[in-house]
Biopython code that builds the backbone (N, CA, C, O; Angstrom):
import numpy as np
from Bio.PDB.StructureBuilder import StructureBuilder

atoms = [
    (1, "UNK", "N", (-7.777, 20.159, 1.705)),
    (1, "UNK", "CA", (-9.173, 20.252, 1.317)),
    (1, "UNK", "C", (-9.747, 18.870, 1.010)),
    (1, "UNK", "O", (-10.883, 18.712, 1.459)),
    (2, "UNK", "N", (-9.238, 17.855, 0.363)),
    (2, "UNK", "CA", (-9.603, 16.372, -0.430)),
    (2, "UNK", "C", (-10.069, 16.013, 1.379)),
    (2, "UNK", "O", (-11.137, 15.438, 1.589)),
    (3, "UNK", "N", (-9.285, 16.363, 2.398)),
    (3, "UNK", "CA", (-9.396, 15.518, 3.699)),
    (3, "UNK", "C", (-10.361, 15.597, 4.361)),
    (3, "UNK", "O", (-11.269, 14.769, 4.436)),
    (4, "UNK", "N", (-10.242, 16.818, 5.029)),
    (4, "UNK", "CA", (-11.392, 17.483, 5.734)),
    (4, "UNK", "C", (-12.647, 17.893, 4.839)),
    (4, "UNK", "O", (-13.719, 17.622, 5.381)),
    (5, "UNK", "N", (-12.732, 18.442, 3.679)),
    (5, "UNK", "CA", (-13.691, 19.394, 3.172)),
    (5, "UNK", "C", (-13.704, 20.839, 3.388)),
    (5, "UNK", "O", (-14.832, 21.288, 3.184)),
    (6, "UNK", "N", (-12.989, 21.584, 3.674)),
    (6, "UNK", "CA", (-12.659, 22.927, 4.478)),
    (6, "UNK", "C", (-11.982, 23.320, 3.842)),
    (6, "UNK", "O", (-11.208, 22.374, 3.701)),
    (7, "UNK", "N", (-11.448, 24.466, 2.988)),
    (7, "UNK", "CA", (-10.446, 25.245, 2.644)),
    (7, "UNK", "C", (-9.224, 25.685, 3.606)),
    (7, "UNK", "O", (-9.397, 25.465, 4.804)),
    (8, "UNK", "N", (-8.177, 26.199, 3.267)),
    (8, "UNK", "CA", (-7.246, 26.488, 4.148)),
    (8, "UNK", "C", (-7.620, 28.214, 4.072)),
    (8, "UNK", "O", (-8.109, 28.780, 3.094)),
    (9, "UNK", "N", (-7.272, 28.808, 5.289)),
    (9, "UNK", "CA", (-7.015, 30.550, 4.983)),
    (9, "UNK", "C", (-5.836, 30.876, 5.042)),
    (9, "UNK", "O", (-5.218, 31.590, 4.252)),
    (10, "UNK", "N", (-5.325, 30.168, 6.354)),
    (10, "UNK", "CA", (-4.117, 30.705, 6.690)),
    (10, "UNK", "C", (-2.894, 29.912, 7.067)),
    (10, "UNK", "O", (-2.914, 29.381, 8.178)),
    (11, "UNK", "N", (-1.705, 29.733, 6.214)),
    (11, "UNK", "CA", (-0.738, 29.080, 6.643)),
    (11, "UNK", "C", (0.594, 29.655, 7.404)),
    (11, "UNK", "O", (0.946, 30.816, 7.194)),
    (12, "UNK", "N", (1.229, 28.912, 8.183)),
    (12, "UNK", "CA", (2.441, 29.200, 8.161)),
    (12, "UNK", "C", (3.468, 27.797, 7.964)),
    (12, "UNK", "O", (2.977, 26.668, 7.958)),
    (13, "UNK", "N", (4.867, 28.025, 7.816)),
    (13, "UNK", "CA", (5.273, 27.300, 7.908)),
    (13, "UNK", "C", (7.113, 27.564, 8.263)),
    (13, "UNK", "O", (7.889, 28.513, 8.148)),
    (14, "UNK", "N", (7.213, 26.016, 8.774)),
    (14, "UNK", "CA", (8.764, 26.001, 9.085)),
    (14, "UNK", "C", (9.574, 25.176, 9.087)),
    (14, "UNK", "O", (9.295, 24.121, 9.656)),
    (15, "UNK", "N", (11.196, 25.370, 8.306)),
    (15, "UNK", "CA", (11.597, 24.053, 7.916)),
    (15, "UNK", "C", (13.772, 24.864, 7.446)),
    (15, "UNK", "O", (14.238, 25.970, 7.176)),
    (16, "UNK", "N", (14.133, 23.948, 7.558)),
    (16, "UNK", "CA", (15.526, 24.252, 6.977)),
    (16, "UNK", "C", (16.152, 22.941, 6.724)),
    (16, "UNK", "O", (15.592, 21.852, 6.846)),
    (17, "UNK", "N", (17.790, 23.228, 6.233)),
    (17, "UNK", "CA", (18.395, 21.704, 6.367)),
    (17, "UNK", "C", (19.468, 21.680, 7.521)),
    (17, "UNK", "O", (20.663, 21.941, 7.664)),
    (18, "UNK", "N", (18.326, 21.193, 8.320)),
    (18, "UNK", "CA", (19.187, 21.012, 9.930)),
    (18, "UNK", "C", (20.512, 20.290, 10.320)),
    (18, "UNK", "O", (21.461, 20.764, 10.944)),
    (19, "UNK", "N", (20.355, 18.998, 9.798)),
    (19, "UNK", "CA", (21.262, 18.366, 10.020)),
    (19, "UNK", "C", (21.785, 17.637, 8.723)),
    (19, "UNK", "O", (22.558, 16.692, 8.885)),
    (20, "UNK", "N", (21.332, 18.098, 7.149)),
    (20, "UNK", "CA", (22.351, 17.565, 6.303)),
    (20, "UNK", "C", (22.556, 19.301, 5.647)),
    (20, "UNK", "O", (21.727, 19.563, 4.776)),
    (21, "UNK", "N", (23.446, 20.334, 5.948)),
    (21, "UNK", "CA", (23.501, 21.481, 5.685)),
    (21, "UNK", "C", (23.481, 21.706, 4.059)),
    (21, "UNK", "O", (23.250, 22.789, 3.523)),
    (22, "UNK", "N", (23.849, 20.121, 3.180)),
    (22, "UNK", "CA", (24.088, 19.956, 1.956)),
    (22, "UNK", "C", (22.806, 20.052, 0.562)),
    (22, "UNK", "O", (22.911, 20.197, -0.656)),
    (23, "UNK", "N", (21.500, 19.868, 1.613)),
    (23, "UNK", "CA", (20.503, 20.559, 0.899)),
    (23, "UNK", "C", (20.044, 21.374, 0.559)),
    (23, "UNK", "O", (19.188, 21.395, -0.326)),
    (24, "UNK", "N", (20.643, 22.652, 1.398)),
    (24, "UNK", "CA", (20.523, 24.213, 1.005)),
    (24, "UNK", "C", (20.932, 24.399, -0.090)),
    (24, "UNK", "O", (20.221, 24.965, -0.920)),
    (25, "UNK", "N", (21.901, 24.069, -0.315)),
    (25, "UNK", "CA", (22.382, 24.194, -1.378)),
    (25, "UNK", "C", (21.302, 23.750, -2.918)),
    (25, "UNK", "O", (21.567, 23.991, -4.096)),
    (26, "UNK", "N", (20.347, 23.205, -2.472)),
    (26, "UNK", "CA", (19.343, 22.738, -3.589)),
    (26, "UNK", "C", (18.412, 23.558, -3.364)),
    (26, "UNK", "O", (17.732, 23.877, -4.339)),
    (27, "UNK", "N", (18.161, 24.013, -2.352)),
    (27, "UNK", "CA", (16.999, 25.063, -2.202)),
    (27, "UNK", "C", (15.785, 23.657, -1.427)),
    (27, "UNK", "O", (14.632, 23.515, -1.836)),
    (28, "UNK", "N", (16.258, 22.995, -0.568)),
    (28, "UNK", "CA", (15.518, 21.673, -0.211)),
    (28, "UNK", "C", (15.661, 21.768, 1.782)),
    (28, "UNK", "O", (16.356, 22.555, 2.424)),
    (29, "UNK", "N", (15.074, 21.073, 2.121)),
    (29, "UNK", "CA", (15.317, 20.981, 3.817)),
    (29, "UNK", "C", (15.409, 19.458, 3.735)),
    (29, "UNK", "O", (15.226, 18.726, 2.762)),
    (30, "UNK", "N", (15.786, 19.115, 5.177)),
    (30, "UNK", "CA", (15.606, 17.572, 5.814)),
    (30, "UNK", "C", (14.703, 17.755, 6.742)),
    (30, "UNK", "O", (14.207, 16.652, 6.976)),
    (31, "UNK", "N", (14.126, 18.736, 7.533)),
    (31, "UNK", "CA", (13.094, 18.979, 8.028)),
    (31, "UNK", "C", (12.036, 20.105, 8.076)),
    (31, "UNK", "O", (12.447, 21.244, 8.301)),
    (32, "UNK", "N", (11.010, 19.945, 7.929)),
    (32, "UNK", "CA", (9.986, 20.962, 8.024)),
    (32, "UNK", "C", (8.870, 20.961, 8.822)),
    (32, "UNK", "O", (8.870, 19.957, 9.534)),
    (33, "UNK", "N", (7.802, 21.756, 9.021)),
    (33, "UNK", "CA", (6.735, 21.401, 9.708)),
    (33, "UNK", "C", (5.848, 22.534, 9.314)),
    (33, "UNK", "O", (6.337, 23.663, 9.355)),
    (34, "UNK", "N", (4.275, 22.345, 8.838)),
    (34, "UNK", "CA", (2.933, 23.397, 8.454)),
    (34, "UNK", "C", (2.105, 23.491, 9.224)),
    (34, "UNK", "O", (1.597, 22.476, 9.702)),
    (35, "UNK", "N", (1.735, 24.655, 9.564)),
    (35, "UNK", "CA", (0.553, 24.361, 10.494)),
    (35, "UNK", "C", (-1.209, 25.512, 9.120)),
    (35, "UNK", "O", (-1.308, 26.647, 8.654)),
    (36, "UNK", "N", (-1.889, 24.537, 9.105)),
    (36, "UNK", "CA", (-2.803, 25.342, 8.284)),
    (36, "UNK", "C", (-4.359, 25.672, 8.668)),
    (36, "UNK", "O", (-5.272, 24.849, 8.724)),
    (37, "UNK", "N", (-4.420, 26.795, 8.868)),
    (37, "UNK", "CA", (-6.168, 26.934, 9.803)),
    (37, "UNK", "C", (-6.774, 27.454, 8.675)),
    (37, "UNK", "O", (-6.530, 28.309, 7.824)),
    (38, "UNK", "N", (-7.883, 26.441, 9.017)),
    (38, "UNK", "CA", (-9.023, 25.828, 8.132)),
    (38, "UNK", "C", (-10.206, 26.977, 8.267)),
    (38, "UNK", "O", (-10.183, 27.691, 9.270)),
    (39, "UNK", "N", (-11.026, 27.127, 7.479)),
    (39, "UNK", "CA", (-12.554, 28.014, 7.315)),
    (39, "UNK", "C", (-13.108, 27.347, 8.156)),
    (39, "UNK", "O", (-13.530, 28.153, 8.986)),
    (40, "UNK", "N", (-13.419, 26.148, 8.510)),
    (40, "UNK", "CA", (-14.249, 25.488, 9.321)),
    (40, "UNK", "C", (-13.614, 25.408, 10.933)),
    (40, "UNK", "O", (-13.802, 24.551, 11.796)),
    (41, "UNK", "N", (-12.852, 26.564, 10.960)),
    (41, "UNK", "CA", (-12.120, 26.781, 12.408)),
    (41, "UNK", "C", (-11.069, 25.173, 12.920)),
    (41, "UNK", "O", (-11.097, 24.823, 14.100)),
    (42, "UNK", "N", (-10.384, 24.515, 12.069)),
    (42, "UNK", "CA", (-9.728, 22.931, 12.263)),
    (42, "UNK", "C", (-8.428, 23.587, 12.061)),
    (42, "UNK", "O", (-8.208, 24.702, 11.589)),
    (43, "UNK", "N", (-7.761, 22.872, 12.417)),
    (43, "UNK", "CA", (-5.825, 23.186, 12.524)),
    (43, "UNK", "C", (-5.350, 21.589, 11.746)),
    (43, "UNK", "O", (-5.586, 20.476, 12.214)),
    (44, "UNK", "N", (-4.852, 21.806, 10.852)),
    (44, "UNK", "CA", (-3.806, 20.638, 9.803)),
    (44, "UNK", "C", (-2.427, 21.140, 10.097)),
    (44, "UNK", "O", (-2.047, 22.293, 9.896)),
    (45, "UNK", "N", (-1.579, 19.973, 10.686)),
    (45, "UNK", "CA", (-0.185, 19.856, 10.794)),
    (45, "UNK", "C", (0.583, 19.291, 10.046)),
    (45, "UNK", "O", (0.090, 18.172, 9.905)),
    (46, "UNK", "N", (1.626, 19.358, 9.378)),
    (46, "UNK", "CA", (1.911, 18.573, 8.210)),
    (46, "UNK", "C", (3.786, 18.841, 8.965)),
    (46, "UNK", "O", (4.547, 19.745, 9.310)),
    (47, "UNK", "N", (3.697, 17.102, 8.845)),
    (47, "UNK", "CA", (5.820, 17.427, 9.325)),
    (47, "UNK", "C", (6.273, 16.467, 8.666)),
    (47, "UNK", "O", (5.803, 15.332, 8.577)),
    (48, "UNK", "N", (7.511, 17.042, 8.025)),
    (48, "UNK", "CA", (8.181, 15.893, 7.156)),
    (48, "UNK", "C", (9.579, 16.084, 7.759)),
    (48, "UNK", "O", (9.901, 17.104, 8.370)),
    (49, "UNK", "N", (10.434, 14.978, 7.536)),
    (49, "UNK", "CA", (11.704, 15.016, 7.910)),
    (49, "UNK", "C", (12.658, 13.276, 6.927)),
    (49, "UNK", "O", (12.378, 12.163, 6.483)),
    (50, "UNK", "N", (13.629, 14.066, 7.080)),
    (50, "UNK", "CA", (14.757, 12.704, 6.613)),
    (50, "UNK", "C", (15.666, 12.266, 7.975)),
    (50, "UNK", "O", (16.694, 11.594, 8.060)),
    (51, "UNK", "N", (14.963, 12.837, 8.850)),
    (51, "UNK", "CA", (15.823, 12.063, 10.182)),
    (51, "UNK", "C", (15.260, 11.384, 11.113)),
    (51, "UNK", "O", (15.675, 11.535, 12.262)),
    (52, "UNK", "N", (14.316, 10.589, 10.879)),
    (52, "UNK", "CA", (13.724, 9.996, 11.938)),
    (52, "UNK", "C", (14.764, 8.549, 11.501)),
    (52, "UNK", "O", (15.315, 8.079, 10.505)),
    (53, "UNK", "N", (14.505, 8.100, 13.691)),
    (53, "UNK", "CA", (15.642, 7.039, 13.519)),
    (53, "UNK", "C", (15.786, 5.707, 12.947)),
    (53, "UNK", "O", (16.718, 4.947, 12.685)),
    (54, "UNK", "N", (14.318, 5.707, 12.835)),
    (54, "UNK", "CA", (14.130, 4.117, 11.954)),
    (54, "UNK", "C", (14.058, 4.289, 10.365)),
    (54, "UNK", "O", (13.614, 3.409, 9.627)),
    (55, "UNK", "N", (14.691, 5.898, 9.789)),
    (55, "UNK", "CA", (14.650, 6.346, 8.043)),
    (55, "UNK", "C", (13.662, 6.990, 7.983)),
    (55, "UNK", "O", (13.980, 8.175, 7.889)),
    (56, "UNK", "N", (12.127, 6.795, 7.986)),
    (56, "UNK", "CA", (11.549, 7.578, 7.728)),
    (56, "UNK", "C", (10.246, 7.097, 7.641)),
    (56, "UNK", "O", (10.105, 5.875, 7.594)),
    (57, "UNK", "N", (9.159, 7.898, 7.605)),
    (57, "UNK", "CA", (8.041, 7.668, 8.286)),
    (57, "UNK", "C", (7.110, 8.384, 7.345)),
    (57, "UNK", "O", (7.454, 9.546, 7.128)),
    (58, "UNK", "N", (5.723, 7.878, 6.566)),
    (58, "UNK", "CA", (4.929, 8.204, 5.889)),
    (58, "UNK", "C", (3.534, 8.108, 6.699)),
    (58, "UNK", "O", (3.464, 7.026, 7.281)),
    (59, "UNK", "N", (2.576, 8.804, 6.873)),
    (59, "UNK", "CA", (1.143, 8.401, 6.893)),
    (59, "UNK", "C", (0.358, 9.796, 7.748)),
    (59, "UNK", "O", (0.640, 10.973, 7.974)),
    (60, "UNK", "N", (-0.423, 9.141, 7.949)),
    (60, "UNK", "CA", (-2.041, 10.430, 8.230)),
    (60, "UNK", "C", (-2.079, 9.929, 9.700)),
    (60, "UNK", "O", (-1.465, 8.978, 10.185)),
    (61, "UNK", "N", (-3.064, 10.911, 10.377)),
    (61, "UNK", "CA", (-3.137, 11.104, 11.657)),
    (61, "UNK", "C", (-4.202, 11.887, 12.017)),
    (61, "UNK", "O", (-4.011, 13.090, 11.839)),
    (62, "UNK", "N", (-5.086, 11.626, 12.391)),
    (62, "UNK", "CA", (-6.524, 12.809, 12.531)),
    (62, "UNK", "C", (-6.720, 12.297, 13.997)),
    (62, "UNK", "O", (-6.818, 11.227, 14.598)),
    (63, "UNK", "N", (-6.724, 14.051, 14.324)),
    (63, "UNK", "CA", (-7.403, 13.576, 15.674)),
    (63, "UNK", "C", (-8.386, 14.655, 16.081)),
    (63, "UNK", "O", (-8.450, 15.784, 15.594)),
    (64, "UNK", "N", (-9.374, 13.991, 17.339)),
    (64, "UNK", "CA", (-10.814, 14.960, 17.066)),
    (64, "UNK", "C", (-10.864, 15.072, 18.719)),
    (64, "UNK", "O", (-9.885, 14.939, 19.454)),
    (65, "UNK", "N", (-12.019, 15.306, 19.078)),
    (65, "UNK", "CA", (-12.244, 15.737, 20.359)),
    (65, "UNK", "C", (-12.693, 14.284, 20.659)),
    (65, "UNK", "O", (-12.393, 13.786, 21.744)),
    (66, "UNK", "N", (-13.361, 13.626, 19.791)),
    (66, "UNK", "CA", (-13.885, 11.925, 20.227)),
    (66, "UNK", "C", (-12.757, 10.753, 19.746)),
    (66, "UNK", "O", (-13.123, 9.582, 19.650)),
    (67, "UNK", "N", (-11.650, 11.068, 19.512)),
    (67, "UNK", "CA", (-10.648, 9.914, 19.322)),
    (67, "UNK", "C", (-9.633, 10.478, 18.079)),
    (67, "UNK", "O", (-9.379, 11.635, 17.746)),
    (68, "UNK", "N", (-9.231, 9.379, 17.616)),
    (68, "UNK", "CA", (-8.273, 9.248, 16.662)),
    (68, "UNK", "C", (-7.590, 8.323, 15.740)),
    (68, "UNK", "O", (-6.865, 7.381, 16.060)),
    (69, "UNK", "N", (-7.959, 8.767, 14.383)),
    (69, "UNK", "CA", (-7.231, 7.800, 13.163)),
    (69, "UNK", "C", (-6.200, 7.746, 13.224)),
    (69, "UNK", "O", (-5.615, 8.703, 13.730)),
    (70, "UNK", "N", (-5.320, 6.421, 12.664)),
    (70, "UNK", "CA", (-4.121, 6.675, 12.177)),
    (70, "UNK", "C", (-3.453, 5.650, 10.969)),
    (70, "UNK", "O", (-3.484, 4.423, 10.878)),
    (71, "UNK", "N", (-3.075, 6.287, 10.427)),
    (71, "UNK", "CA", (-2.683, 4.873, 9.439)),
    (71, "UNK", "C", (-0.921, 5.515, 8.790)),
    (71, "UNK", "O", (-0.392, 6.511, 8.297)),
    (72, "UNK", "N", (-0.648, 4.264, 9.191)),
    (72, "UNK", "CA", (1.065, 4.708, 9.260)),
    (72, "UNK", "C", (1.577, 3.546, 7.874)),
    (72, "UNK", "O", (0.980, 2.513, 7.570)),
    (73, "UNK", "N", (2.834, 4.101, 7.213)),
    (73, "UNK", "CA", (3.380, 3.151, 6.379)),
    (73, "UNK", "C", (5.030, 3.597, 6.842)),
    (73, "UNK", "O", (5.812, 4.312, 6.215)),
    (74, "UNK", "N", (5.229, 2.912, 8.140)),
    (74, "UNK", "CA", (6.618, 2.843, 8.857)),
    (74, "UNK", "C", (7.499, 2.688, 7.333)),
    (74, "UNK", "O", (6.820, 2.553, 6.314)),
    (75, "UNK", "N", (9.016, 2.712, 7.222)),
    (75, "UNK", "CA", (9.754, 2.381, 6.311)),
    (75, "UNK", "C", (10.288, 0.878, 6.551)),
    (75, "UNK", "O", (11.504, 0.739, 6.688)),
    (76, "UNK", "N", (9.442, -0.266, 6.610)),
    (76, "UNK", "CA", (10.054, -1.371, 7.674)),
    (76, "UNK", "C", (10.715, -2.424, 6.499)),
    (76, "UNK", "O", (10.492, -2.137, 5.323)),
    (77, "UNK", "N", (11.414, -3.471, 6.766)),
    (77, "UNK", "CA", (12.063, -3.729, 6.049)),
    (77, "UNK", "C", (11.243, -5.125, 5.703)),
    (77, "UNK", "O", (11.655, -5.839, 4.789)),
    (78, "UNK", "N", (10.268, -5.428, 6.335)),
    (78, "UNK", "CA", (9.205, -6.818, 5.707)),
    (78, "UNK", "C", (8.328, -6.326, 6.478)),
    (78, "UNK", "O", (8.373, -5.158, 6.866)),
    (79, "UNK", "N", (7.414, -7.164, 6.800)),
    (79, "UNK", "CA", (6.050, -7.555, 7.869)),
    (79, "UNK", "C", (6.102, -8.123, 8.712)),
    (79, "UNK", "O", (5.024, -8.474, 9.192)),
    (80, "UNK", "N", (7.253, -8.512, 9.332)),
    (80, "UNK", "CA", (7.250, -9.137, 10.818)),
    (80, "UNK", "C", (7.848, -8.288, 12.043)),
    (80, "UNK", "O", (8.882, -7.646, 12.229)),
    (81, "UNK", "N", (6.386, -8.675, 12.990)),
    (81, "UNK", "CA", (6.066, -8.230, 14.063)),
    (81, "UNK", "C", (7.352, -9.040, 15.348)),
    (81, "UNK", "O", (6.906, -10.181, 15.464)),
    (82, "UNK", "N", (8.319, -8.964, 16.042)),
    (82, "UNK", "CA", (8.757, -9.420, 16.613)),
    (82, "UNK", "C", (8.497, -8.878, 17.847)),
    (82, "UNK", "O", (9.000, -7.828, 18.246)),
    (83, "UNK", "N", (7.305, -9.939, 18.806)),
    (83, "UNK", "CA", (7.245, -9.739, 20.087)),
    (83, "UNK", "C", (8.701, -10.620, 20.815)),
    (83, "UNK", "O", (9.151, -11.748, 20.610)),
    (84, "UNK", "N", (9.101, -9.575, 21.660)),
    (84, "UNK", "CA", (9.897, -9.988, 22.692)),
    (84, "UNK", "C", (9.588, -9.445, 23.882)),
    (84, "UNK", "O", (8.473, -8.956, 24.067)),
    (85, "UNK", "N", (10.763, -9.468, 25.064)),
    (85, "UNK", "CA", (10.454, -9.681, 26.387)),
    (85, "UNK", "C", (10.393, -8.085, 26.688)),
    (85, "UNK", "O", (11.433, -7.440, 26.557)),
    (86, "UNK", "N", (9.091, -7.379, 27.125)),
    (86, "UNK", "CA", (9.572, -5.716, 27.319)),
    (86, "UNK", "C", (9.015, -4.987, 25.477)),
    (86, "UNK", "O", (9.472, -3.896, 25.137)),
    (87, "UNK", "N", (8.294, -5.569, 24.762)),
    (87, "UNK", "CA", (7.693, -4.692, 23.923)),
    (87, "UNK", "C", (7.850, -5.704, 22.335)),
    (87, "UNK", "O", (7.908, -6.933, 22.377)),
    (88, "UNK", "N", (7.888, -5.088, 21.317)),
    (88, "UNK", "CA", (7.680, -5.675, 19.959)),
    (88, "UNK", "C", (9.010, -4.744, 19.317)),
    (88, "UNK", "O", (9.294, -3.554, 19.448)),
    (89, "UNK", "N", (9.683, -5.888, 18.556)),
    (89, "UNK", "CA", (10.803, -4.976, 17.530)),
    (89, "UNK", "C", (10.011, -5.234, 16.301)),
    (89, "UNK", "O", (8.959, -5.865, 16.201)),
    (90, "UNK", "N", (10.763, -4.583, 15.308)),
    (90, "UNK", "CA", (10.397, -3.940, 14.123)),
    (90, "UNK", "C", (11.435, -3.454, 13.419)),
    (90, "UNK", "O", (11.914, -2.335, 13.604)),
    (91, "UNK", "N", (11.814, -4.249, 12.607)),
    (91, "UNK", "CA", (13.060, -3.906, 11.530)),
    (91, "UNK", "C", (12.483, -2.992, 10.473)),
    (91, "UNK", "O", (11.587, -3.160, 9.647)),
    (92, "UNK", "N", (13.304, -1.935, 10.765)),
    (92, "UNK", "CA", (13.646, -0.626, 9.818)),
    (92, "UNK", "C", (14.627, -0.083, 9.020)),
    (92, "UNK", "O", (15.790, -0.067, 9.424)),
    (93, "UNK", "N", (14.255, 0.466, 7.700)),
    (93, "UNK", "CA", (15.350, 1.111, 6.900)),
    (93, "UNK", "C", (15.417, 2.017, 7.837)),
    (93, "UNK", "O", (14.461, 2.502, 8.442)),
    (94, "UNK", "N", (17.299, 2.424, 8.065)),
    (94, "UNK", "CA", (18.009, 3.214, 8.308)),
    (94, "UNK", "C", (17.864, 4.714, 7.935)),
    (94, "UNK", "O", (17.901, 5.613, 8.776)),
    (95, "UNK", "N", (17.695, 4.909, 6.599)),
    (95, "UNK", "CA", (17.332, 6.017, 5.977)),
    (95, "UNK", "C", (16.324, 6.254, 5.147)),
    (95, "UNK", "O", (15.490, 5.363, 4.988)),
    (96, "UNK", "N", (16.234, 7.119, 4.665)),
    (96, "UNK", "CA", (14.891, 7.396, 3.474)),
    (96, "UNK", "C", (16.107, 7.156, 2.449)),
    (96, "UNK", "O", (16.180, 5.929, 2.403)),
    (97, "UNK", "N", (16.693, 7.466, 1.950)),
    (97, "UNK", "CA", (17.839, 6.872, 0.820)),
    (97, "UNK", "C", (17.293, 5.454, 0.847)),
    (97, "UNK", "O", (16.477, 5.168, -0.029)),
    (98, "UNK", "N", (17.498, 4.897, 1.382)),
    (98, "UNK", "CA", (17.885, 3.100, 1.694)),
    (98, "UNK", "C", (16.227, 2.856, 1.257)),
    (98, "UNK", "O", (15.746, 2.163, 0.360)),
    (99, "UNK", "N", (15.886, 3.315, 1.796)),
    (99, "UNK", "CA", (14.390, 2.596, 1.450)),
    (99, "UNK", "C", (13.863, 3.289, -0.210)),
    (99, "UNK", "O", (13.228, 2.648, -1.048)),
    (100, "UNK", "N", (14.279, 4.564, -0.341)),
    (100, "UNK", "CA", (13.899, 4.902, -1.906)),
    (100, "UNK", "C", (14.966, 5.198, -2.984)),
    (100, "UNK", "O", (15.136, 6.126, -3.775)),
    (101, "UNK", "N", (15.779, 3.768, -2.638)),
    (101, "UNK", "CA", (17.025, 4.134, -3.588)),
    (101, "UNK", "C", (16.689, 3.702, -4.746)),
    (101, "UNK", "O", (17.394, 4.226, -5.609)),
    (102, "UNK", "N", (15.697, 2.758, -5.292)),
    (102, "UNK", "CA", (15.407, 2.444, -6.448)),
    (102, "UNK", "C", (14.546, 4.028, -7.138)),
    (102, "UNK", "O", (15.034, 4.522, -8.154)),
    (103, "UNK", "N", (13.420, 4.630, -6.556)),
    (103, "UNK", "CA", (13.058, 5.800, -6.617)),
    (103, "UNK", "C", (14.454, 7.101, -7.452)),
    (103, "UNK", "O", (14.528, 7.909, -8.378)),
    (104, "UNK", "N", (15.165, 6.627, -6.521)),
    (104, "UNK", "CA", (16.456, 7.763, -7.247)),
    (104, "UNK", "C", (17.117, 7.593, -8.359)),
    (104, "UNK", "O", (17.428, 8.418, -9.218)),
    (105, "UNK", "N", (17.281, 6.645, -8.301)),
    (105, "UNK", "CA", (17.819, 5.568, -9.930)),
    (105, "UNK", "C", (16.625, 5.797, -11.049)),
    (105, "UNK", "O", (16.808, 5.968, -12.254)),
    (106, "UNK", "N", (15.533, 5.766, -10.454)),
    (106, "UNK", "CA", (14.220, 5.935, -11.956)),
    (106, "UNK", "C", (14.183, 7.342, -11.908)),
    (106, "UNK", "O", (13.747, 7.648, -13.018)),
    (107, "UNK", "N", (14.444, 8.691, -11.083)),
    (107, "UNK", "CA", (14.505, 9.945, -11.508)),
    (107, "UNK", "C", (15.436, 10.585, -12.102)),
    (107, "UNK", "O", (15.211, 11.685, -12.609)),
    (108, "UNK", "N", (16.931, 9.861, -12.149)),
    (108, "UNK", "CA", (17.630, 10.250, -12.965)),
    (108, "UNK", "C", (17.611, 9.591, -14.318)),
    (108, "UNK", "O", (18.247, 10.153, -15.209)),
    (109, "UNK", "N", (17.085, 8.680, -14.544)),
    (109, "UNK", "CA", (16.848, 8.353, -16.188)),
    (109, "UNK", "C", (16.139, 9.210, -16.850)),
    (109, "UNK", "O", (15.924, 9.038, -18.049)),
]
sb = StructureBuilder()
sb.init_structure("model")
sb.init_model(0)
sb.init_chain("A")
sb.init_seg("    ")
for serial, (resi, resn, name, xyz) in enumerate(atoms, 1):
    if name == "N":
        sb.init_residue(resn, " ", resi, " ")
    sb.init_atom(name, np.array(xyz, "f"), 0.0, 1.0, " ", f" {name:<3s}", serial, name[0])
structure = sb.get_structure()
């Protein structure tokens, strides 16, 4: 609602712990995905996961019939852009652990 202005009516959703089976056990997934239709007839997708290959991936994404936003906060490990021969690298945390291990240390205090 804060995004669009539209209420949601109807959700569904889908998600388990695919590939770390050890979160069930918390009542948690490593992947999920929402799909939510809006009063104003709009579709919101919402996907989270702990397995993407560069760790993990935060940000928004709107897209319309005339283009598309996006604003991403990759998990990268500084700000440098490395053009090379055949595309641009981009150093990434490995995991979502690795990148919010200080995060885990301040929730168990």
């Amino acid at each position: 609602h804060w995004l669009s202005g539209s209420k949601i009516k109807r959700v569904h959703s889908f998600g388990g712990a695919y590939c770390h089976p050890g979160f069930a056990e918390f009542k948690d997934v490593d992947n999920a995905v929402v799909l939510a239709e809006q009063e104003d007839d709009t579709i919101a997708m919402i996907k989270v996961t702990r397995n993407d290959f560069y760790g993990d991936s935060t940000g928004i994404m709107i897209q319309g019939t005339k283009g598309m936003l996006h604003a991403n906060n990759r998990s990268r490990k500084d700000q440098l852009d490395e053009y090379v021969d055949g595309g641009i690298k981009i150093e990434c945390s490995n995991h979502f652990s690795q990148r919010f291990a200080q995060a885990f240390v301040n929730e168990e205090q």
